[in-house]
C-alpha positions in Angstrom: -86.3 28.6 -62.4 -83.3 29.3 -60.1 -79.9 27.7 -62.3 -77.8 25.3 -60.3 -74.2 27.4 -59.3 -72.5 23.6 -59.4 -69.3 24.0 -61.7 -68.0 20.6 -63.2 -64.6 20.5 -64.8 -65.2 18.1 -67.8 -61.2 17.0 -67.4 -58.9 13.8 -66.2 -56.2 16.6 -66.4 -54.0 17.0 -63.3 -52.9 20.3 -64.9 -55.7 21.7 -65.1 -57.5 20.5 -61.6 -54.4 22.1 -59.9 -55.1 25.1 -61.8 -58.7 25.6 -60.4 -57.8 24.2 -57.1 -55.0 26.5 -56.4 -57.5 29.7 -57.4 -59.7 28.1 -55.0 -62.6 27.7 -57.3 -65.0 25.4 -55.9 -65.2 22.5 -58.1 -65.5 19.0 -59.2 -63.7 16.6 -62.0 -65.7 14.4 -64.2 -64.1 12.6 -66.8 -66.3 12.6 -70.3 -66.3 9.0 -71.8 -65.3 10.7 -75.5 -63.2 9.0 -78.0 -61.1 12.3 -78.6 -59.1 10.3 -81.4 -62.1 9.5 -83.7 -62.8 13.1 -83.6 -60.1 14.4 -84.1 -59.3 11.1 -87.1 -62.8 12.7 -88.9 -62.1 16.3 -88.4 -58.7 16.0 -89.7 -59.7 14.1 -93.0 -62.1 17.1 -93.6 -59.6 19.3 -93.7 -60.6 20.7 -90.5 -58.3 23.3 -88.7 -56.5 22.9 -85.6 -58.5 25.6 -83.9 -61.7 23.8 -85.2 -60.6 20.3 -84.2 -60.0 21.9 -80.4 -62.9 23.5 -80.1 -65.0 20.8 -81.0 -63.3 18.8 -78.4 -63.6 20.8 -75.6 -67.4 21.2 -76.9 -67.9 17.4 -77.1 -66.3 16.4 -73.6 -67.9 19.4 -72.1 -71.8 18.0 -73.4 -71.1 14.4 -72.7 -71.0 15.2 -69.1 -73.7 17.9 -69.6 -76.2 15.0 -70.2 -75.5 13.4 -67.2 -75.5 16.6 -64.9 -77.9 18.9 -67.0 -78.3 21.7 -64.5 -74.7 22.0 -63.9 -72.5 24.6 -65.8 -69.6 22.5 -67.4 -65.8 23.6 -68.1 -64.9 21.8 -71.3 -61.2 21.8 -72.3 -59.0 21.1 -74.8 -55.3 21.8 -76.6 -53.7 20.6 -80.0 -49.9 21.1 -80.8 -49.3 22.1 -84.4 -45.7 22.1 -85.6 -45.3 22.9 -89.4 -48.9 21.6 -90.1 -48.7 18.5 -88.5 -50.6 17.4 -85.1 -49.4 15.7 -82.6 -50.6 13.6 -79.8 -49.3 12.8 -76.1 -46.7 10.6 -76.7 -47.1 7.3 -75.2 -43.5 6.4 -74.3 -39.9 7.7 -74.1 -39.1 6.7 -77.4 -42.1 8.5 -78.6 -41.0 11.3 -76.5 -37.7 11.9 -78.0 -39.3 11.7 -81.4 -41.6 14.5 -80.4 -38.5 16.9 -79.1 -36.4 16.3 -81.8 -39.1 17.6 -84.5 -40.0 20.3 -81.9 -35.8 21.6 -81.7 -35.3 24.4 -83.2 -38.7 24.8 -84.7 -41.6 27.0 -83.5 -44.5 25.0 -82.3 -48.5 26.3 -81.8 -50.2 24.9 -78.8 -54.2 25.9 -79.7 -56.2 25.6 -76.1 -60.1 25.8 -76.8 -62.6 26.1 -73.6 -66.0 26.3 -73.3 -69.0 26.1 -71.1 -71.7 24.3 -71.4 -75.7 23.9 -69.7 -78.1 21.6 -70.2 -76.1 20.3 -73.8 -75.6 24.2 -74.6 -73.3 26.2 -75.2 -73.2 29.1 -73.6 -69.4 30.6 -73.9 -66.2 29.6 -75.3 -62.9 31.0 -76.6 -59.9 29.8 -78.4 -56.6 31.2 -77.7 -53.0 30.4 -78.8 -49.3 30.4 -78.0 -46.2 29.9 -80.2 -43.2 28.4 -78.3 -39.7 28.4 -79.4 -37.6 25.1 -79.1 -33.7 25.7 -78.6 -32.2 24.1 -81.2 -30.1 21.5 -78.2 -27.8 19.0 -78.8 -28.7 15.2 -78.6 -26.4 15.3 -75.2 -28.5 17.6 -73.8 -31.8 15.6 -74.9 -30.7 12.2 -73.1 -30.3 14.2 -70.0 -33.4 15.6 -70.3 -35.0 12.6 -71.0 -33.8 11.0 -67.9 -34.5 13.8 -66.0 -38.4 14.4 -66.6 -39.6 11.4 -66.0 -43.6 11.5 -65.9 -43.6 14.9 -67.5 -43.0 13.6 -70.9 -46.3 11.5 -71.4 -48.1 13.4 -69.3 -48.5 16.4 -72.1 -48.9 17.0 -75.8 -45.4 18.6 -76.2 -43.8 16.3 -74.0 -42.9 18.7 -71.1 -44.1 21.0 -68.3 -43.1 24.4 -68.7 -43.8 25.2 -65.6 -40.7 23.3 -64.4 -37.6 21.4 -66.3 -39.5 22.0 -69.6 -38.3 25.3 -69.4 -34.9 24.8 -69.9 -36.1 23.3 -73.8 -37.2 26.9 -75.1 -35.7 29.9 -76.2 -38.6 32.2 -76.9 -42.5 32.1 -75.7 -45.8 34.0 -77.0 -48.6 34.0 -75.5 -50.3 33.3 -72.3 -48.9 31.1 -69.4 -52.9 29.5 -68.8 -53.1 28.7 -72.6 -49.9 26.9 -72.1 -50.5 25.3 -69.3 -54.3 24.5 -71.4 -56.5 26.5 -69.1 -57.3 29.8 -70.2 -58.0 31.0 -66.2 -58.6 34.8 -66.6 -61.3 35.1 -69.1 -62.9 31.9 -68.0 -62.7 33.6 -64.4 -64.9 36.4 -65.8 -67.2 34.3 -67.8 -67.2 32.6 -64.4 -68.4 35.7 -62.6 -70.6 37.0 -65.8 -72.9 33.5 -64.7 -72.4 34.4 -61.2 -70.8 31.3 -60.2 -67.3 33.4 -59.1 -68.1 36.0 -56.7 -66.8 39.2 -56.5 
């Protein structure tokens, strides 16, 4: 039986479809219909850790869309922010937004990215990776402006900003890799790529 080379991205991220698109990797997006919040609601009251809780995410969106396209192989992905042993969600307004920076200033945050893939319901890689970010402890001044300033950029993530742009200018130290930030682990999900002979080269 000759394996279908069709590569599905399990994702409604915009992040990480520019990712893929911009290493030219020939791909499609197909959201998974998962209910990440009852997941993560069950996980949590079993005590379950932040690495556990993303990697059964990523899992879980990545087989939902495995049932509909079995022969395909399927990028499942997922990220948690940690910060002093509490998880956080995207924040679903400003308000909520400011909330989120001013527990982040001046702390040091975990963002925990989990990928898989998946075939036929199976899973047949995956890795969990994860970087510790900095906040600079900033004045409230500084946070109003920044607030007005980013716009889309602070529901559209976890933390509440791109670091790839003015989210930058929120941090004084980052560990770890830029892909696991940015919730796409590209370099050793580029090799598992080529390892199933979907990447060429």
């Amino acid at each position: 039986m000759t394996l279908s080379n069709e590569l599905i991205l399990a994702s409604g991220s915009e992040v990480r479809r520019r990712l893929l698109t911009e290493a030219d990797v020939d791909f499609r997006a197909v959201s998974s219909d998962v209910d990440e919040a009852v997941i993560k609601e069950r996980m949590s009251a079993e005590n379950k850790t932040p690495e556990e809780i993303a990697e059964k995410l990523a899992f879980a969106k990545a087989e939902a869309v495995s049932r509909v396209h079995p022969d395909a192989l399927i990028i499942g992905a997922d990220q948690i922010l940690e910060c002093d042993d509490v998880l956080f969600d995207k924040p679903i307004d400003r308000n909520e937004a400011a909330n989120h920076l001013r527990t982040f200033r001046g702390r040091t945050h975990r963002l925990i990215t989990a990928c898989c893939l998946v075939r036929d319901g199976e899973q047949v890689w995956s890795l969990v990776d994860e970087a510790r970010l900095t906040m600079r402890d900033f004045d409230d001044a500084f946070l109003a402006s920044y607030l007005d300033r980013a716009g889309s950029d602070l529901t559209a993530s976890v933390g509440a900003y791109r670091l790839e742009g003015l989210g930058a200018q929120l941090f004084s130290k980052v560990e770890g890799d830029f892909f696991v930030i940015l919730g796409l682990p590209l370099l050793p999900l580029f090799k598992a790529l080529r390892d199933f002979g979907v990447l060429k080269g």
